[in-house]
mmCIF file as gemmi writes it, N, C-alpha and C atoms, coordinates in Angstrom:
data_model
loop_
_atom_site.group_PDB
_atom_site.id
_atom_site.type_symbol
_atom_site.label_atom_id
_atom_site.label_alt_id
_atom_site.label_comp_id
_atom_site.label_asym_id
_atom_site.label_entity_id
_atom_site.label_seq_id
_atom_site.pdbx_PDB_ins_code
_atom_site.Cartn_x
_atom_site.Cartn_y
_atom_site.Cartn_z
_atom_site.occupancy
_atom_site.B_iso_or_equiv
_atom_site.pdbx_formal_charge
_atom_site.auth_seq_id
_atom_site.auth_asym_id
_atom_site.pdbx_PDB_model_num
ATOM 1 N N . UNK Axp A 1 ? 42.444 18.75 5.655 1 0 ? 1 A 1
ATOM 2 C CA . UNK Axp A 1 ? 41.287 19.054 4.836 1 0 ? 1 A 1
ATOM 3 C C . UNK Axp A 1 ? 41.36 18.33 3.487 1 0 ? 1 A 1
ATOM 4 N N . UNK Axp A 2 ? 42.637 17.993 3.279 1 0 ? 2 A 1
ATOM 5 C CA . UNK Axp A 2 ? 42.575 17.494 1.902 1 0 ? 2 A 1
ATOM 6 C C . UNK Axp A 2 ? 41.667 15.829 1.629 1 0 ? 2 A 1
ATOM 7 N N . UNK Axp A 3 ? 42.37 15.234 2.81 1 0 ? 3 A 1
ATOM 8 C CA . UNK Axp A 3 ? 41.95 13.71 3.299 1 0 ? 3 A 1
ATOM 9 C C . UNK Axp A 3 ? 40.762 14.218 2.716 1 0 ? 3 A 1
ATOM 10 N N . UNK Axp A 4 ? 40.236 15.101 3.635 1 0 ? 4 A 1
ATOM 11 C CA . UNK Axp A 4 ? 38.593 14.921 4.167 1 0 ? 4 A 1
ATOM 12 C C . UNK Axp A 4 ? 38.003 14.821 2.122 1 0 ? 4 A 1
ATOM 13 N N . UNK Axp A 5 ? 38.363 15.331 1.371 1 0 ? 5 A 1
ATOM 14 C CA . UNK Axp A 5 ? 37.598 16.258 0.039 1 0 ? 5 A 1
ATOM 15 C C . UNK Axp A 5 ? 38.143 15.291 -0.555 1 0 ? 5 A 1
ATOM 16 N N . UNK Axp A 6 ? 39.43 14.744 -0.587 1 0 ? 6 A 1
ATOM 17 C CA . UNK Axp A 6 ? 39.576 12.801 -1.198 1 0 ? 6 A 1
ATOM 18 C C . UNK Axp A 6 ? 38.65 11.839 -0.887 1 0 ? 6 A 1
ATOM 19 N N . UNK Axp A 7 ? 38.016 11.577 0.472 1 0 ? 7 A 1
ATOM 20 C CA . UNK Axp A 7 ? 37.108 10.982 1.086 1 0 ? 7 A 1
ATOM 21 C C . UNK Axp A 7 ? 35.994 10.991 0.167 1 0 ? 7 A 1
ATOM 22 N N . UNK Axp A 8 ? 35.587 12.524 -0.072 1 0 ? 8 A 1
ATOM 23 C CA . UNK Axp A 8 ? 34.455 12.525 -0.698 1 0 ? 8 A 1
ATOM 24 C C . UNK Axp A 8 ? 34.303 12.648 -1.419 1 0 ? 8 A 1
ATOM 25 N N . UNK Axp A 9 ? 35.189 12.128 -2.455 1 0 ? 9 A 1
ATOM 26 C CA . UNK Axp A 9 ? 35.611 12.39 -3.76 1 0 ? 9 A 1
ATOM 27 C C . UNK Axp A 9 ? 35.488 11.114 -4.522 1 0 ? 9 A 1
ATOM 28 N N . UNK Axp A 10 ? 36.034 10.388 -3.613 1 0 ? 10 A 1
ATOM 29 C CA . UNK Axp A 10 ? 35.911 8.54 -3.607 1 0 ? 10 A 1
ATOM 30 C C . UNK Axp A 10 ? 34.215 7.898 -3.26 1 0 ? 10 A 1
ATOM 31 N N . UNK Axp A 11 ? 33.858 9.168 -2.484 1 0 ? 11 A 1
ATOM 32 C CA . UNK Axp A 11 ? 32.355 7.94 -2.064 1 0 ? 11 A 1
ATOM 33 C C . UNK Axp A 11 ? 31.539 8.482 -2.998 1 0 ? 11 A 1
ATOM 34 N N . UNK Axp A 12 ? 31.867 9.871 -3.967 1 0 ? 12 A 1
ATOM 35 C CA . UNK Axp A 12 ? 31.191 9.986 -4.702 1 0 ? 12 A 1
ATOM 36 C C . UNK Axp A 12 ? 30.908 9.145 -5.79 1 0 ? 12 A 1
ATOM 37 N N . UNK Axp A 13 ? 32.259 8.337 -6.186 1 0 ? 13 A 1
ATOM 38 C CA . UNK Axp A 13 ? 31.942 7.54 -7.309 1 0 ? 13 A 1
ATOM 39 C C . UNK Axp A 13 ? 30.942 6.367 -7.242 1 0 ? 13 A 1
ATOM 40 N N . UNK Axp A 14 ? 30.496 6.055 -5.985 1 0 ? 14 A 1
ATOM 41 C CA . UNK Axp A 14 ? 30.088 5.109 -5.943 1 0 ? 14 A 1
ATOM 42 C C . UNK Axp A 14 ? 27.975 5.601 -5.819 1 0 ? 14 A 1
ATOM 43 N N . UNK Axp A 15 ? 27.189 4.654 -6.276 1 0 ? 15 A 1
ATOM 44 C CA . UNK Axp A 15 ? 25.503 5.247 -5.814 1 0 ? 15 A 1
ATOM 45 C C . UNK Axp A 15 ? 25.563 4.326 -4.713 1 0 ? 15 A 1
ATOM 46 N N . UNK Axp A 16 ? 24.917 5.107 -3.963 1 0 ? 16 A 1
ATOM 47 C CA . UNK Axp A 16 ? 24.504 5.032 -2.374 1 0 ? 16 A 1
ATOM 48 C C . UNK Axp A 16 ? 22.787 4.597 -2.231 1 0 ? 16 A 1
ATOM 49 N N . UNK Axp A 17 ? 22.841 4.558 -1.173 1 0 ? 17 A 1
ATOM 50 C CA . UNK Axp A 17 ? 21.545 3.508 -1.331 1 0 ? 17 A 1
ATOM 51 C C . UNK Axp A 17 ? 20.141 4.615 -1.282 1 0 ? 17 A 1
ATOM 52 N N . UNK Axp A 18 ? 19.908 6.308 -1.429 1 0 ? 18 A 1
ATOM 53 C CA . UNK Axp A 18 ? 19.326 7.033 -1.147 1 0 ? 18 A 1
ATOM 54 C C . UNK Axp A 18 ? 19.598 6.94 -3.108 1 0 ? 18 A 1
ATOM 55 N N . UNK Axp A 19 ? 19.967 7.213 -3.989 1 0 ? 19 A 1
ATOM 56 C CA . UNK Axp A 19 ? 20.312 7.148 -4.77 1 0 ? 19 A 1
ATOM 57 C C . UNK Axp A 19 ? 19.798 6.582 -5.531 1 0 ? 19 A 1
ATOM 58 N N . UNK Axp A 20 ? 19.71 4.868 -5.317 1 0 ? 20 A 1
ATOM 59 C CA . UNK Axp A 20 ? 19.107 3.872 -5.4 1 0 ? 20 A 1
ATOM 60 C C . UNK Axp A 20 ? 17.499 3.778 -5.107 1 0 ? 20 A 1
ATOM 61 N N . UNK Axp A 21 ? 17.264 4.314 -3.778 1 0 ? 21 A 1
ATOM 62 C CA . UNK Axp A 21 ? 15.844 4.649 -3.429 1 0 ? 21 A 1
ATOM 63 C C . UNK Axp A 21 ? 15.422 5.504 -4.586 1 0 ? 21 A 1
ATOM 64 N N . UNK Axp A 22 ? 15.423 6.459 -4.569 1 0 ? 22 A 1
ATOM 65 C CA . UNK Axp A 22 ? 15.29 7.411 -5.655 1 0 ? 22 A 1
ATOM 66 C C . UNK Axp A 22 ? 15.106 7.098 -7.001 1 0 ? 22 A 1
ATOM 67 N N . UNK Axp A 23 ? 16.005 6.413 -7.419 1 0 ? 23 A 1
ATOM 68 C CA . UNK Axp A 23 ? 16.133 5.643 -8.927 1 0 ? 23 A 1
ATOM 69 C C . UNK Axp A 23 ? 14.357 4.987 -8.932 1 0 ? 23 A 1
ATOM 70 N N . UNK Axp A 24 ? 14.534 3.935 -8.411 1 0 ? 24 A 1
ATOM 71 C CA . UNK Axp A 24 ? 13.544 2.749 -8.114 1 0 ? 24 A 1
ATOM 72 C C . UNK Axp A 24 ? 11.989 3.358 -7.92 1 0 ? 24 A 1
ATOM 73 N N . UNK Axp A 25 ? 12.173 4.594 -7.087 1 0 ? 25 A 1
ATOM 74 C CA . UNK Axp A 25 ? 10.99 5.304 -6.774 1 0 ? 25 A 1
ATOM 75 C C . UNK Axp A 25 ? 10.438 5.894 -8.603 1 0 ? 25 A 1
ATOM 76 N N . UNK Axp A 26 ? 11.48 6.679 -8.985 1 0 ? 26 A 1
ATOM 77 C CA . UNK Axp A 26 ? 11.033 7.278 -10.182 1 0 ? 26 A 1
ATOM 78 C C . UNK Axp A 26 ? 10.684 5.956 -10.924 1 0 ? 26 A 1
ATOM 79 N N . UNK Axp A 27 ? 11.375 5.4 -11.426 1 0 ? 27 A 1
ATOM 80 C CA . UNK Axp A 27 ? 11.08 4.041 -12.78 1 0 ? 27 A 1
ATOM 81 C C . UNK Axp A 27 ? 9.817 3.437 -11.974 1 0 ? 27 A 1
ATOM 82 N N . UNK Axp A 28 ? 9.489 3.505 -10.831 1 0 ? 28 A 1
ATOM 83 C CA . UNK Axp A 28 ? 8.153 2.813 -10.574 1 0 ? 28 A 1
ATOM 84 C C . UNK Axp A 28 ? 7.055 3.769 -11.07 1 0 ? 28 A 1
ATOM 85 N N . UNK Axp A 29 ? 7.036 5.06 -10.49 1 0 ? 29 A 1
ATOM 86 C CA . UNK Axp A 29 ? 6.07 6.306 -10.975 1 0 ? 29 A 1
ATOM 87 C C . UNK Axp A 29 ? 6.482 6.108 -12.465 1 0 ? 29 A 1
ATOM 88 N N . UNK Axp A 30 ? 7.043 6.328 -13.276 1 0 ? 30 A 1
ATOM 89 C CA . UNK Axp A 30 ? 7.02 6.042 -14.502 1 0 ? 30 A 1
ATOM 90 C C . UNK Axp A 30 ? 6.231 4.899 -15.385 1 0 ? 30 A 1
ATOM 91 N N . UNK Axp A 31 ? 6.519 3.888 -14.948 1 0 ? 31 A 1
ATOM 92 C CA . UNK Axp A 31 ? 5.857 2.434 -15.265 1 0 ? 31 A 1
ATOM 93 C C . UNK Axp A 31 ? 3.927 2.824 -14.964 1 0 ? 31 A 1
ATOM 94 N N . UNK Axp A 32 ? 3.817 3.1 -13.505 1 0 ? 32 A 1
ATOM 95 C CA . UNK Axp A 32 ? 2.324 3.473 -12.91 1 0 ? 32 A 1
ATOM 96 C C . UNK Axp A 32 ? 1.6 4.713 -14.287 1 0 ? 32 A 1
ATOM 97 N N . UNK Axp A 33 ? 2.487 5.478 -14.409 1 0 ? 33 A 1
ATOM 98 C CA . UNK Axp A 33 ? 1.959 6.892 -15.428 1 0 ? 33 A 1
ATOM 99 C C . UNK Axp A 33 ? 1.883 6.197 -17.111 1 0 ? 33 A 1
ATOM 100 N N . UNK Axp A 34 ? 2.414 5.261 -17.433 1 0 ? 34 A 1
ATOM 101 C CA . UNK Axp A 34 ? 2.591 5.083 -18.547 1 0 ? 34 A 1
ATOM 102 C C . UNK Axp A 34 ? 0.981 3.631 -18.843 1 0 ? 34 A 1
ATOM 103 N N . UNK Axp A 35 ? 0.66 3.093 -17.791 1 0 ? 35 A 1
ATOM 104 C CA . UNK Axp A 35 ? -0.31 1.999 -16.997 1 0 ? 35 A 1
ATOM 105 C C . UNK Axp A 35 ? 0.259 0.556 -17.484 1 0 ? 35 A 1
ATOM 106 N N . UNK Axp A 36 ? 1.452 0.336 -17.35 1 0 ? 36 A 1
ATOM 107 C CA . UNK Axp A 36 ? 2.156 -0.783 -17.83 1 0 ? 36 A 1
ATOM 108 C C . UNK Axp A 36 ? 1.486 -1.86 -16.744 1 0 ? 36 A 1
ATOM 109 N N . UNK Axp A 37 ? 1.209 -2.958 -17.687 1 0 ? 37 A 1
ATOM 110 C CA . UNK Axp A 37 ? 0.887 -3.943 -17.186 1 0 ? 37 A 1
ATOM 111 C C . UNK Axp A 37 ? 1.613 -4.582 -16.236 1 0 ? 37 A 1
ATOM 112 N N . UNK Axp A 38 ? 3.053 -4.357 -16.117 1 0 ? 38 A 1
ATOM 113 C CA . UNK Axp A 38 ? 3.88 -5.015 -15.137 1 0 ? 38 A 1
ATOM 114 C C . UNK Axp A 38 ? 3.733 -4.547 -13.25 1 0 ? 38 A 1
ATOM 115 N N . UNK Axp A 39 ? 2.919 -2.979 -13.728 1 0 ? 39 A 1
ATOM 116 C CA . UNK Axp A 39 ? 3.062 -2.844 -12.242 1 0 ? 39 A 1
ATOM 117 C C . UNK Axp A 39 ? 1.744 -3.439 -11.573 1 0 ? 39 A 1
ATOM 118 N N . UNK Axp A 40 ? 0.483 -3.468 -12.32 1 0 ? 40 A 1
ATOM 119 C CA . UNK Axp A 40 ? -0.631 -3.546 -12.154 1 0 ? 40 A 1
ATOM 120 C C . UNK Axp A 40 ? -0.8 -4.789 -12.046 1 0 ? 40 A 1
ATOM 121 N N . UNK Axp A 41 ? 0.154 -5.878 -12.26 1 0 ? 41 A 1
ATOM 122 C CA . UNK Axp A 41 ? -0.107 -7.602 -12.247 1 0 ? 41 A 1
ATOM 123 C C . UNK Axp A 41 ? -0.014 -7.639 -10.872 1 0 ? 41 A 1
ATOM 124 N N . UNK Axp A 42 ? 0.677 -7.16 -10.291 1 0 ? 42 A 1
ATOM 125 C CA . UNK Axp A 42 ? 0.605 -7.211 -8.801 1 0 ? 42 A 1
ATOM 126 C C . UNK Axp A 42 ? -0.179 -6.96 -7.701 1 0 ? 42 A 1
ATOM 127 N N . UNK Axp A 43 ? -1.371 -6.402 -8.191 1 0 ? 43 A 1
ATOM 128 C CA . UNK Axp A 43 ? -2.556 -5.887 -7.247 1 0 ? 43 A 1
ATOM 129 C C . UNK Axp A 43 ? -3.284 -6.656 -8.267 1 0 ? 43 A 1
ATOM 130 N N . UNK Axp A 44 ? -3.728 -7.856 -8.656 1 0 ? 44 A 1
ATOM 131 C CA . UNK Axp A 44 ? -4.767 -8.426 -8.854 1 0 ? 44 A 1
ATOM 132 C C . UNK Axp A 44 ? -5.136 -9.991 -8.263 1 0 ? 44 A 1
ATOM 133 N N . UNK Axp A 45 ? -6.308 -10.381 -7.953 1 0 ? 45 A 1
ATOM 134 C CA . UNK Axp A 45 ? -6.798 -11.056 -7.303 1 0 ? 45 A 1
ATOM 135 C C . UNK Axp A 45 ? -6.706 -12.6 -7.722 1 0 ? 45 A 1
ATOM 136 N N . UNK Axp A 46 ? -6.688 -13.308 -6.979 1 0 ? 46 A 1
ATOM 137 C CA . UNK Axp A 46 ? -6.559 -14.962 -6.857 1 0 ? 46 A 1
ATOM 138 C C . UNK Axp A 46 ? -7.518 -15.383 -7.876 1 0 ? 46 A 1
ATOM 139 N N . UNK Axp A 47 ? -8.813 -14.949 -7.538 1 0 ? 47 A 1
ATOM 140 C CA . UNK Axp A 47 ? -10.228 -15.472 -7.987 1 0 ? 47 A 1
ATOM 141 C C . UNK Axp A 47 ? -10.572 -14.498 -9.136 1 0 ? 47 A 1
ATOM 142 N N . UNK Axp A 48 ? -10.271 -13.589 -9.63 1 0 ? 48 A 1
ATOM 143 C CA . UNK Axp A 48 ? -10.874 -13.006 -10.682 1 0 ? 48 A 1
ATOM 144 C C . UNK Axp A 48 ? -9.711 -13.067 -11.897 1 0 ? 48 A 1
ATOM 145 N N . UNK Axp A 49 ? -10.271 -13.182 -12.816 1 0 ? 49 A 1
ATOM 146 C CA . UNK Axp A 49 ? -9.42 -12.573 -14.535 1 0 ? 49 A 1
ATOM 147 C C . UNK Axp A 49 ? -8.965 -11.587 -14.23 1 0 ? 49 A 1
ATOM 148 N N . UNK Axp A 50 ? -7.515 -11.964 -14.468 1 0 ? 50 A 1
ATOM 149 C CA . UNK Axp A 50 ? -6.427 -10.759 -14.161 1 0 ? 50 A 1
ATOM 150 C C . UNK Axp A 50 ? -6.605 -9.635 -15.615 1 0 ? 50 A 1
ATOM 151 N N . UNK Axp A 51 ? -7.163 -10.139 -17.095 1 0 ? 51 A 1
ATOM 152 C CA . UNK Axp A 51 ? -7.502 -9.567 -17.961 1 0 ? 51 A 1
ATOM 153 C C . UNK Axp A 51 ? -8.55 -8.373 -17.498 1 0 ? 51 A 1
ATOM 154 N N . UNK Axp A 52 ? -9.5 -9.092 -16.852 1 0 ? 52 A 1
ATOM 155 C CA . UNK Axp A 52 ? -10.846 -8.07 -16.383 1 0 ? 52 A 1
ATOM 156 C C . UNK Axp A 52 ? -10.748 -7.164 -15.456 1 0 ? 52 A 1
ATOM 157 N N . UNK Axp A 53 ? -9.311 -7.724 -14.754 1 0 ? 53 A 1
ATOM 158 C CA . UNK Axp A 53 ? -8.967 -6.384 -13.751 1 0 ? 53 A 1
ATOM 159 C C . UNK Axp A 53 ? -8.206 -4.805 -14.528 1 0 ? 53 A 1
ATOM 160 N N . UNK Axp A 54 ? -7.131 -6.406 -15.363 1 0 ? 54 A 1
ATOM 161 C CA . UNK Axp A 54 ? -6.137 -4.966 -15.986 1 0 ? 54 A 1
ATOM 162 C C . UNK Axp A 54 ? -6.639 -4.05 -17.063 1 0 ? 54 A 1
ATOM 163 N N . UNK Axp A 55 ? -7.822 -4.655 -17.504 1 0 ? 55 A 1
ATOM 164 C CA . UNK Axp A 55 ? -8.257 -3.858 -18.714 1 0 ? 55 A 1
ATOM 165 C C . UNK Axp A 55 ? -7.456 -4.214 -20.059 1 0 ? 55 A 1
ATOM 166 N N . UNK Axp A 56 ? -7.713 -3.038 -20.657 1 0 ? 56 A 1
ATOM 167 C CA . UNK Axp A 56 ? -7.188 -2.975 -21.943 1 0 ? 56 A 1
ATOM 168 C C . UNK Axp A 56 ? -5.861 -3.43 -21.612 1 0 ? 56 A 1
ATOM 169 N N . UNK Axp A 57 ? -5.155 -4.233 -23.092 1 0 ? 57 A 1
ATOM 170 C CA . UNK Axp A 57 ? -3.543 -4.304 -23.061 1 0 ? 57 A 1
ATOM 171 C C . UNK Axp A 57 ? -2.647 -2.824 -23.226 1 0 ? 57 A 1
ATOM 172 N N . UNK Axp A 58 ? -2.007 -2.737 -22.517 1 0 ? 58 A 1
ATOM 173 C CA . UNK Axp A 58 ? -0.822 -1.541 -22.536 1 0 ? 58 A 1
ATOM 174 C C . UNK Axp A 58 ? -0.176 -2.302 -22.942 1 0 ? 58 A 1
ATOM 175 N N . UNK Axp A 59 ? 1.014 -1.932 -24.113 1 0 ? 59 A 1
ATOM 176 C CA . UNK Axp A 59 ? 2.314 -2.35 -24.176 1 0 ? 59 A 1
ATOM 177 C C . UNK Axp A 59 ? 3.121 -1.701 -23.344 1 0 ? 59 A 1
ATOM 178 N N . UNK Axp A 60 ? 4.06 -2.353 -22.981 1 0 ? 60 A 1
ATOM 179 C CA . UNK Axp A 60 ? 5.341 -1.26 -21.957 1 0 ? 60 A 1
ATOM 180 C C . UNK Axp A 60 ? 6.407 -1.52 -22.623 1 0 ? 60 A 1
């Protein structure tokens, strides 16, 4: 039993990739709630003013 609670003692130190998901998920909802221009450059169009899509300037 001891192995086993060393085992997981060791993989704790490390972030795992659910961890990682998680991280990435929040700082994106964060960025979206705050209307930072960085997330919103990415859904705009070939042919139109990316100004006229994003609107007003947000600083982020």
């Amino acid at each position: 039993m001891s192995k086993m609670t060393s085992l997981r003692d060791e993989v704790l130190k490390y972030t795992i990739e659910e961890d990682l998901q998680q991280f990435n998920t929040l700082a994106i909802k964060r960025l979206k709630d705050i209307q930072c221009s960085r997330i919103r450059a990415g859904f705009s169009s070939k042919n139109a003013n990316p100004r006229e899509l994003r609107g007003k300037l947000w600083p982020c």
